[in-house]
N, C-alpha and C positions, 0 to 999 in steps of 0.2 A: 378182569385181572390186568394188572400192570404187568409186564416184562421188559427188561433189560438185558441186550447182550452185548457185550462190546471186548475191544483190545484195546489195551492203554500202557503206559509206559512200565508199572507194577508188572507186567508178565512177558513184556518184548521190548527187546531194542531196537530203536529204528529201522535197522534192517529187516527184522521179523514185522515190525508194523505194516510197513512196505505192502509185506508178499502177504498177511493175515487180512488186506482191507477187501481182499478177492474172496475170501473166507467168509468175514463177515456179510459181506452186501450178499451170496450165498445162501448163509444159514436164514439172513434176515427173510428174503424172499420164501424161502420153505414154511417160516410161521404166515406170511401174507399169504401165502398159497393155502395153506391147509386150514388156517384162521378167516381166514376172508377179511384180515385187517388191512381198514381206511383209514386208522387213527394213527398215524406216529411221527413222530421225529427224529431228527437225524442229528447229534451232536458233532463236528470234525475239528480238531486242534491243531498243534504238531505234534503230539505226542497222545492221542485218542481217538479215536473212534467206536461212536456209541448209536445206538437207535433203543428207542424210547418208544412202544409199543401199548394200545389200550382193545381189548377182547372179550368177548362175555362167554366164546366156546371155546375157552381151553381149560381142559381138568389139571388138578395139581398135579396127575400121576402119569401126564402125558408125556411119553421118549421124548420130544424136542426140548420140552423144559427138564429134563434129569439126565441127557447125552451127557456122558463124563465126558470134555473136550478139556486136554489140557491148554490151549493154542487161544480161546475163548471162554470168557467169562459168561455166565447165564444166571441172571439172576430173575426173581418176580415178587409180588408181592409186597411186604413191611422191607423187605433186603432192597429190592430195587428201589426204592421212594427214598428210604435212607442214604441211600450210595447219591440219590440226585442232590438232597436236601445238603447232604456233606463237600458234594464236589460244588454246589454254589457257593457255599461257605467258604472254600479255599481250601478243605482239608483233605482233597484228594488229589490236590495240584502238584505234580513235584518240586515248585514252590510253594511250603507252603503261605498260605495266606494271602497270594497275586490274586488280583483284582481284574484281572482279562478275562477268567474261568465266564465272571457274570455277566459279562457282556455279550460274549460265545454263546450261551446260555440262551440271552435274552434275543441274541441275532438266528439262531435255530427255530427259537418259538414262531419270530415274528417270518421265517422263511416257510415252516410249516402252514401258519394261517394264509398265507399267501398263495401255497400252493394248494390248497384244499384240502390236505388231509391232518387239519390240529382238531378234534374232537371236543365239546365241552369236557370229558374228564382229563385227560393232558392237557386241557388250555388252563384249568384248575389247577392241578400238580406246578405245572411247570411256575405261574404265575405266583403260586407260595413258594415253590423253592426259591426262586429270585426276590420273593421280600424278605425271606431268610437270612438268603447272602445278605442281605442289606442290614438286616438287626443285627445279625452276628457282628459286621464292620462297624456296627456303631457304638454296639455297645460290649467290646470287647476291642482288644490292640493287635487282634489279629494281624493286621494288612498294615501296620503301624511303621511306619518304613520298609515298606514292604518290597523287594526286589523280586523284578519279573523275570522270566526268561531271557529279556535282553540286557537286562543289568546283568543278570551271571553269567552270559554271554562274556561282557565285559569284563567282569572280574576274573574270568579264566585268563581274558586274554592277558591281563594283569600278570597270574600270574606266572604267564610262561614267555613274557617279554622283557624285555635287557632295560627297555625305558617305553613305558605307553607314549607318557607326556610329550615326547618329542618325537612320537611314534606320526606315519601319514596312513590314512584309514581310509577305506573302501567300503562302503554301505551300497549293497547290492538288492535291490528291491524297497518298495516305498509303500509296501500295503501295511497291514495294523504290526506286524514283527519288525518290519523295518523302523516302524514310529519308536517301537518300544527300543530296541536299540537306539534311534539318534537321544530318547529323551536320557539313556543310558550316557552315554556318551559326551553329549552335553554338558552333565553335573561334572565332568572331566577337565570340562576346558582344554578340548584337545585344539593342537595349534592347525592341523590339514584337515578335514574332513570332505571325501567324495561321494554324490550318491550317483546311481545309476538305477536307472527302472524303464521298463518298456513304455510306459507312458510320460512322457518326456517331463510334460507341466508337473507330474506329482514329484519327481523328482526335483523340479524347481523349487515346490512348496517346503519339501522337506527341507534341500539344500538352506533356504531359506531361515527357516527358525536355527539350523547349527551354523547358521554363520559361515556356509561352506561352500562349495561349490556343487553343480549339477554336471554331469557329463552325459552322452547317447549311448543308451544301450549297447549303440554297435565302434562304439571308442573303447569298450572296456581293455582292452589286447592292450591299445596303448597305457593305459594307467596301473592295469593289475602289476607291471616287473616295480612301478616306482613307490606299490605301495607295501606298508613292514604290515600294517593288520587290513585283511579282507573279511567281511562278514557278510554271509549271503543268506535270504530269507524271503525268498520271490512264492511264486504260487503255479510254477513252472511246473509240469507233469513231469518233462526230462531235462536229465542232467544238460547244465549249462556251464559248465565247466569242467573240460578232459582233461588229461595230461596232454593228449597231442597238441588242445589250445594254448595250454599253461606252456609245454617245453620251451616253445620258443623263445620266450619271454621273461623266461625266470632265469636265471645266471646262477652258477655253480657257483661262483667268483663271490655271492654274496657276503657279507661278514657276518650275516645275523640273517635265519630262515624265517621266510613273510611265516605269518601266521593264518591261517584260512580256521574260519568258525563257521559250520553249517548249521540254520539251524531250520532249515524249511523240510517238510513230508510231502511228497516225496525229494528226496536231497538233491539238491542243487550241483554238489562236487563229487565226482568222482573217487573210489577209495585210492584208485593206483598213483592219483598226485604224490602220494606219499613219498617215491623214488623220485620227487625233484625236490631242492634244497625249500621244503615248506615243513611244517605239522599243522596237519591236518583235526580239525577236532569237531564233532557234533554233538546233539542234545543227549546222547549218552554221558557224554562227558561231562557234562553238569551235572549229575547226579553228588557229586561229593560235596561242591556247595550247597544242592539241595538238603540233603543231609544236616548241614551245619546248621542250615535255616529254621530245619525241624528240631533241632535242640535249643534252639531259642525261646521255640513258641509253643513249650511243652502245656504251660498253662493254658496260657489264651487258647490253644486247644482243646483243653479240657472244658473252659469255660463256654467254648463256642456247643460243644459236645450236648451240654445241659441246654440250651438255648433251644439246640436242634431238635431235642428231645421232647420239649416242652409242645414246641412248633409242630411234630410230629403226631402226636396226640390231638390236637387241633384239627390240623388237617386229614386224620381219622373219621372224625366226629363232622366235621363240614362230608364226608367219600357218605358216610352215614345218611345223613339228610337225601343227599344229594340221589342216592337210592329209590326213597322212597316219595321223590317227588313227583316221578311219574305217576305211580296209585294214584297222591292225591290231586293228581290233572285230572288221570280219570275222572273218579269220582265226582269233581267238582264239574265238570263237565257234562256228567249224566245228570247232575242235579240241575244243573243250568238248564239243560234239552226242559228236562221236567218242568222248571219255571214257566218257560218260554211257552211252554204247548200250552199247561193250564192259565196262565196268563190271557192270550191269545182267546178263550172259551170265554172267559172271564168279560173281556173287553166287547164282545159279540153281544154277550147277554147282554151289557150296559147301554150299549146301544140301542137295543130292542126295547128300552125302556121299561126295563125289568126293576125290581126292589133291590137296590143296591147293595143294601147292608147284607141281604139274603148272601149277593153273590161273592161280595167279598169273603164273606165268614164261609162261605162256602170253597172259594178259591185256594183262601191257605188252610184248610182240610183237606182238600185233595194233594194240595202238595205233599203234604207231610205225611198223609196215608200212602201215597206212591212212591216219595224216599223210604218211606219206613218196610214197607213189604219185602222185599228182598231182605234187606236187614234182619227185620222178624224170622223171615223162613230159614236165614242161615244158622241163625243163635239157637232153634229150633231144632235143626239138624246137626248142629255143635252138639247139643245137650243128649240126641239121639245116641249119638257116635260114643258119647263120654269122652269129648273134646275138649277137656278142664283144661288148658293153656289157651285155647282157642276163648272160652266165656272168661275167662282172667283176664286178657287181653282186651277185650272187651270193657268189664268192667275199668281196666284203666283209661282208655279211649274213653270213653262216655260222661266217667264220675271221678276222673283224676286220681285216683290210688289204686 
């Protein structure tokens, strides 16, 4: 059985994600506990947290998977595969159709096999959900100018500034949210751009491609009063900017309040900035251009929808196979022994300079009477029983209909 729990943007807002990720990691250890599960992965966004679960002893009817939890989603089964195959596609992103989801995606799989616990049945899952995403972007317009989280970042900041274009900007962190902003930012042609990040060089790298400047983590005090937008998106566990830092710095005298966009889990800014001449805004706040984005791409939605479905069914039919490949290790396996032993007899007598043809003809009768015995006695005991699915089944295995 597949299971899925997670908290994601759909049921909290960043504040509640915060304090639910103590919840999650939690519940999650109570299925590892009572499941003996070695197989899962761990999805983390800025706006998700999910773990990806594979078990062979847990019943449908089991309290962990039917706990009414409003705070946590739970899902298993066709519902969970579905929700993965959808969120690679783009369609559970609160953009829809960003193209970051697949990479998350494909950087969880590849942190799972690395840490030892990706299983071949989630190494499967997860691997067709990521060619999904891929089919759906190719052959659909899904992600077709598609704006990420740091573009709507941007376009909020848009639209609660007096003038961007002449606006001087503060890009605070250089990991993959910070990229997504400068390439935001960028397509702006903004005239100032600052980066700051604890690792000096990435912050070069970045400063770099926007044409911009890098500063040290620990200059920020001096640069935050002279800038009108600050966007922070670090991988900080605690907040990195107070009001106590910010008072000193920021001027009441302003004619126009900076703008501060958080868009990192756990948040980077403090709520109480709020009482100094700024607004304050995070990835709740995007939700109205997300929104906008989902009425765009009502179709390409629907289209990606049929894709998923197709692909679904597929990837059914492979979980099918993939079942009953063990049996036929067995099997093949006991037939093998069987080869090997009478073989082995086979080769002894040729030696002894015995009648060859005798032992040959002799050889593969004994095979075949020793695969077949068990065989026999089961079909045997089928027929005893009046096990008519058991001798159907049969007949198809053997004679193809």
């Amino acid at each position: 059985m597949i299971i899925n729990i997670r908290v994601d943007y759909t049921i909290a807002n960043i504040e509640a994600l915060e304090k639910l990720s103590a919840e999650l990691n939690k519940r999650f250890n109570e299925f590892r506990n009572q499941f003996n599960i070695q197989e899962y992965i761990q999805i983390s966004t800025c706006n998700r947290d999910e773990y990806y679960m594979h078990t062979d002893s847990c019943s449908l009817d089991h309290s962990l998977l039917n706990d009414v939890n409003k705070d946590l989603i739970i899902e298993y089964g066709d519902s969970a595969v579905l929700h993965l195959l959808r969120m690679t596609s783009g369609l559970e992103s609160m953009i829809v159709g960003e193209d970051q989801i697949l990479g998350q995606v494909k950087h969880s799989l590849n942190q799972s096999k690395k840490e030892g616990h990706c299983g071949k049945v989630l190494e499967t899952l997860f691997t067709k959900a990521i060619h999904v995403g891929q089919v759906v972007r190719r052959k659909t317009k899904i992600n077709q100018g598609s704006i990420s989280i740091g573009s709507a970042a941007v376009d909020l900041a848009q639209q609660h500034s007096h003038d961007l274009s002449d606006a001087s900007v503060l890009v605070i962190g250089a990991g993959k949210m910070g990229n997504l902003v400068a390439k935001a930012l960028a397509v702006k042609n903004l005239k100032a751009i600052l980066v700051a990040n604890r690792t000096y060089y990435k912050a070069v790298e970045l400063a770099k491609d926007l044409d911009g400047k890098a500063i040290l983590f620990n200059e920020l005090n001096n640069y935050i009063s002279k800038a009108d937008l600050v966007i922070s998106a670090t991988g900080s566990p605690h907040i990195i900017l107070t009001k106590k830092r910010l008072e000193k710095y920021i001027s009441k005298e302003r004619k126009y309040p900076i703008i501060l966009i958080d868009l990192a889990n756990p948040r980077d800014i403090a709520n109480d900035v709020v009482d100094l001449n700024v607004k304050l805004f995070n990835i709740d706040d995007l939700r109205g251009i997300a929104n906008e984005n989902k009425e765009k791409r009502k179709k390409e939605s629907f289209d990606a929808e049929k894709i998923i479905f197709k692909e679904f069914k597929l990837l059914k039919n492979s979980f099918k196979v993939m079942d009953v490949e063990e049996l036929l290790s067995k099997i093949r396996m006991g037939m093998e022994d069987i080869r090997q032993i009478e073989t082995q007899k086979a080769i002894s007598k040729i030696n002894s300079n015995c009648d060859n043809e005798k032992i040959i003809d002799a050889l593969s009768k004994s095979i075949v009477n020793k695969i077949f015995h068990n065989i026999s006695n089961n079909i045997k005991k089928s027929a005893e029983d009046e096990g008519h699915e058991i001798i159907e089944a049969i007949k198809y295995i053997f004679n193809g209909s």
